[in-house]
N, C-alpha and C positions, 0 to 999 in steps of 0.2 A: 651141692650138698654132699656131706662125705659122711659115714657113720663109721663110728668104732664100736670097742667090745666092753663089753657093761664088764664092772666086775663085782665080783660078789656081796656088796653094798648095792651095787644096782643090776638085782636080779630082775629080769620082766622089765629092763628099757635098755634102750641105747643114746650113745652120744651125740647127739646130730652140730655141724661145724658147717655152719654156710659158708660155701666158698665166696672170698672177697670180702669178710667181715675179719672185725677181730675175733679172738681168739675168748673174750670174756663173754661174748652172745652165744656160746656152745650152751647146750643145756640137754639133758639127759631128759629124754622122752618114754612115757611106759606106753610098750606094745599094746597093751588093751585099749589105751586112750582114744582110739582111732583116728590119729594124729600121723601111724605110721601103717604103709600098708606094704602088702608084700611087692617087690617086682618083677610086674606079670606082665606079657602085652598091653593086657585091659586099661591097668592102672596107669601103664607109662602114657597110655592113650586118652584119658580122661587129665592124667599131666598137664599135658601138650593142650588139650582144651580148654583148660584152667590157664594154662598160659597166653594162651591166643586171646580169649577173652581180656583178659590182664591187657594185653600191649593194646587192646582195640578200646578200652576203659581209656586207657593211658592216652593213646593217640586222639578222642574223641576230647579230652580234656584241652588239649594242644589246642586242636581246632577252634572248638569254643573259644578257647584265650584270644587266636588271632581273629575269632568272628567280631567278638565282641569290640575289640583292638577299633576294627573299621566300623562297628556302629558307633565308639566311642566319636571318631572323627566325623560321620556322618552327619550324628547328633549333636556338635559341633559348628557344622554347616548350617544342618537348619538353623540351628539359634540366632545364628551371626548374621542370616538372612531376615531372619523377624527382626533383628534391632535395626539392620539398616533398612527395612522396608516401616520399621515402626516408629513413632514419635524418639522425640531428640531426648535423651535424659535430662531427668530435673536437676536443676542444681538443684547444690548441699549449703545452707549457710554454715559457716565456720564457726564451731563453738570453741569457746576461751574456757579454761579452766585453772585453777590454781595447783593443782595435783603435777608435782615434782617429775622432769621429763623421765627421769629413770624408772620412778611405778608405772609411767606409760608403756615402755619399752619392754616392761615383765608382764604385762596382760596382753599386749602385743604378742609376745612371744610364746604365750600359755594357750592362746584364743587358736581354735582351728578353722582353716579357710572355710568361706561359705559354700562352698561348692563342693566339702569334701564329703566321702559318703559315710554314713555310719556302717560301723564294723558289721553290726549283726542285719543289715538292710539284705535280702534275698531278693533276686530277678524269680516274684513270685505272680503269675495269674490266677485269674477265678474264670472257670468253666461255668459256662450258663446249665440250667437244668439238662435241658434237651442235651446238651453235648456229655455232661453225666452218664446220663442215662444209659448212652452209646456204650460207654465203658463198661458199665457193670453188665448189657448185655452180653456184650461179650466177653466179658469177664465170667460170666454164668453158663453162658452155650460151652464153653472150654474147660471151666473147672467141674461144674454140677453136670452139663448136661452131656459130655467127652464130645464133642464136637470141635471141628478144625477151620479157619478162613478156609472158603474154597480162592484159591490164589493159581495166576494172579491175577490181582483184580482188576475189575472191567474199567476203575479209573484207578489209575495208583499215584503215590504219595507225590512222585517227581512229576503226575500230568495235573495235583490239587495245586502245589506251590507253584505251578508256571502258570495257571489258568489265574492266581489270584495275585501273582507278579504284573500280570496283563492287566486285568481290572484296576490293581490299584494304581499302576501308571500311568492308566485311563482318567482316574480320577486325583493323582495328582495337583497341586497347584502351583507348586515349584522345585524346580529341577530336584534342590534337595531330597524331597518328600518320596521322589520319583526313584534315586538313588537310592536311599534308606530302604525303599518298599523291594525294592532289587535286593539286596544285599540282603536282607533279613529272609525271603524268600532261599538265597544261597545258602544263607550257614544253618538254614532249618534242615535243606536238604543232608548238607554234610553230616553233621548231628545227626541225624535220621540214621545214614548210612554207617556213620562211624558206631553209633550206640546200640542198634536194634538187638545185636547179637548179645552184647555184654549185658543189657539194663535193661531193653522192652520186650523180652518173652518171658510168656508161661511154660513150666518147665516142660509142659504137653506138649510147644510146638516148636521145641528145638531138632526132635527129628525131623519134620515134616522140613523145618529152614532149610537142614542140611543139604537136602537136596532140590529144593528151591532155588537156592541160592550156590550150587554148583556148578562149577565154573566162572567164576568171579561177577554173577548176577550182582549189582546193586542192589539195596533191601528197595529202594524208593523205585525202582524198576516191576517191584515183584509186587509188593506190600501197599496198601492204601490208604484211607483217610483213617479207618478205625485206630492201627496200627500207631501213624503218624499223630494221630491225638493223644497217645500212650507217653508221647514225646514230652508234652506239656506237663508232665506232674512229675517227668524227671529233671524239668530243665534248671531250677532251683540247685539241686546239686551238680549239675553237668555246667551252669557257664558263670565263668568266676569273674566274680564284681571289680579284681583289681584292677588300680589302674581308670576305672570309670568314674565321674563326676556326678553329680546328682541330674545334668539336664541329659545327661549321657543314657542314665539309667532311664530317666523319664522316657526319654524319645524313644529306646528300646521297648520298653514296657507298651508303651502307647501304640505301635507298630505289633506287637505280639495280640496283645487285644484286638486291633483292627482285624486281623488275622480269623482270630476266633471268631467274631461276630461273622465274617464274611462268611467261614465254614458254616455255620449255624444259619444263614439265612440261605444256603444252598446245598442244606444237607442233602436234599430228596438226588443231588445230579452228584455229590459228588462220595455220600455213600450208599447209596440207593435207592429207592422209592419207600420200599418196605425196610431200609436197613440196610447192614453189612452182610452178606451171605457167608452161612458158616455149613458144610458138611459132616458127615461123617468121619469119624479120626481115623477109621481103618482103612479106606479112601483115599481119606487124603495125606494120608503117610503114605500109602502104595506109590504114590507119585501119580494119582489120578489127577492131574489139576486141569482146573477149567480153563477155559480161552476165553475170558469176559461174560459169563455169564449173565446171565439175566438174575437180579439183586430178590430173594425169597421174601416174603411176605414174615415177619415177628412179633412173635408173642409178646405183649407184654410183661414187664418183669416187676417187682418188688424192690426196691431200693438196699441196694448191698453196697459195706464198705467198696470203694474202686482201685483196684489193687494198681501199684508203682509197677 
């Protein structure tokens, strides 16, 4: 970005001129706006964080594309295993009609495949109550009550999705089902570790990550079930439907759900007895972090919007 010198028509702004744009996206910015700020270390450093975020959005969207990519083919798999393990298709008798082969040929060509997805269709889940609840307590210990994850925790995100990688290829029935259950477990983690920093914190415990997550910590190393549930109410905007079929979507969605239920019938192991353990924020920004702690006993809470 480059700035030039206002001139006296544009007192109280400057020209800003992104570099590698044309020349017609320049537009003259006013100081006050808080659009421009001075350059200071601070700023250039909050910059650079804005930026990091940016490329970690950017690369997280990537991911997703290619997760999604191999659920497409997965779900794929299973299908082609149901037809051929399922009865033989019904014939079609042939119907005659009198309607001119050319009006045929134009509804033909107007009609979209059955398989294709509608535009506005979202890879959307529903959280049972209980798994709600989780959220907004922590959502409440962090915002109302200044309270931090004591991290990290005593089971984390990457030891929730291997222990229910394990189970469900335990209960598998065919290879497929087995594969999908792999692979959805994979790109949760990715996602996980690509997004946490850009999309899943509260601006409370961005310090406390910084140095969590110092020295190239994985979040799903550090970070646990509560965390990794934060995942599900951004995954709608994070993994892009192109490209996927409707049995595509289905078998995704079906596998994200199995998912959930299983979290939720094992909350007590795998976010705590009593819950998620949260400490004090001046604690736990010091860098006091626990070593697996033993999971605190929680209040019950009051039902608050569950922030994204």
């Amino acid at each position: 970005m480059e700035l030039g010198e206002a001139s006296s028509d544009e007192a109280g702004k400057v020209k800003v001129h992104y570099q590698g744009w044309n020349k017609k996206w320049d537009e003259w910015i006013a100081i006050a706006s808080g659009r421009v700020v001075k350059d200071t270390p601070e700023n250039r450093a909050a910059a650079e964080e804005a930026a990091k975020a940016a490329k970690a959005a950017r690369e997280a969207k990537h991911d997703a594309k290619k997760a999604s990519d191999k659920a497409t083919k997965a779900g794929k798999r299973e299908q082609d295993g149901k037809d051929k393990d399922g009865a033989a298709p019904k014939s079609k008798k042939a119907k005659t009609s009198s309607r001119p082969a050319a009006d045929k040929k134009e509804d033909t060509a107007k009609a979209p495949p059955s398989s294709a997805l509608p535009s506005e269709v979202r890879l959307a889940v529903d959280l049972s109550t209980s798994l709600k609840r989780e959220l907004i307590s922590g959502w409440e210990k962090i915002t109302r009550e200044g309270k931090l994850a004591t991290l990290p925790r005593a089971v984390t995100a990457a030891e929730v999705l291997r222990r229910y990688a394990d189970d469900a290829t335990s209960r598998a029935k065919t290879p497929e089902q087995s594969e999908l259950a792999s692979e959805v477990a994979i790109g949760l983690r990715a996602y996980f570790d690509k997004s946490l920093a850009a999309a899943l914190l509260y601006d409370q415990e961005r310090e406390q990550a910084e140095k969590a997550l110092a020295g190239g910590k994985a979040p799903s190393e550090v970070y646990g079930a509560d965390h990794l549930l934060r995942l599900f109410v951004k995954l709608p905007d994070l993994v892009p439907l192109d490209g996927m079929d409707q049995a595509a979507v289905k078998a995704l969605r079906g596998r994200l759900t199995d998912f959930l239920r299983w979290l939720q019938r094992n909350a007590a192991a795998m976010f705590g007895s009593g819950g998620a353990q949260y400490g004090d924020a001046g604690e736990e920004a010091k860098g006091t972090i626990g070593e697996g702690k033993d999971e605190g006993k929680r209040e019950p809470v009051q039902a608050q919007p569950a922030a994204a």
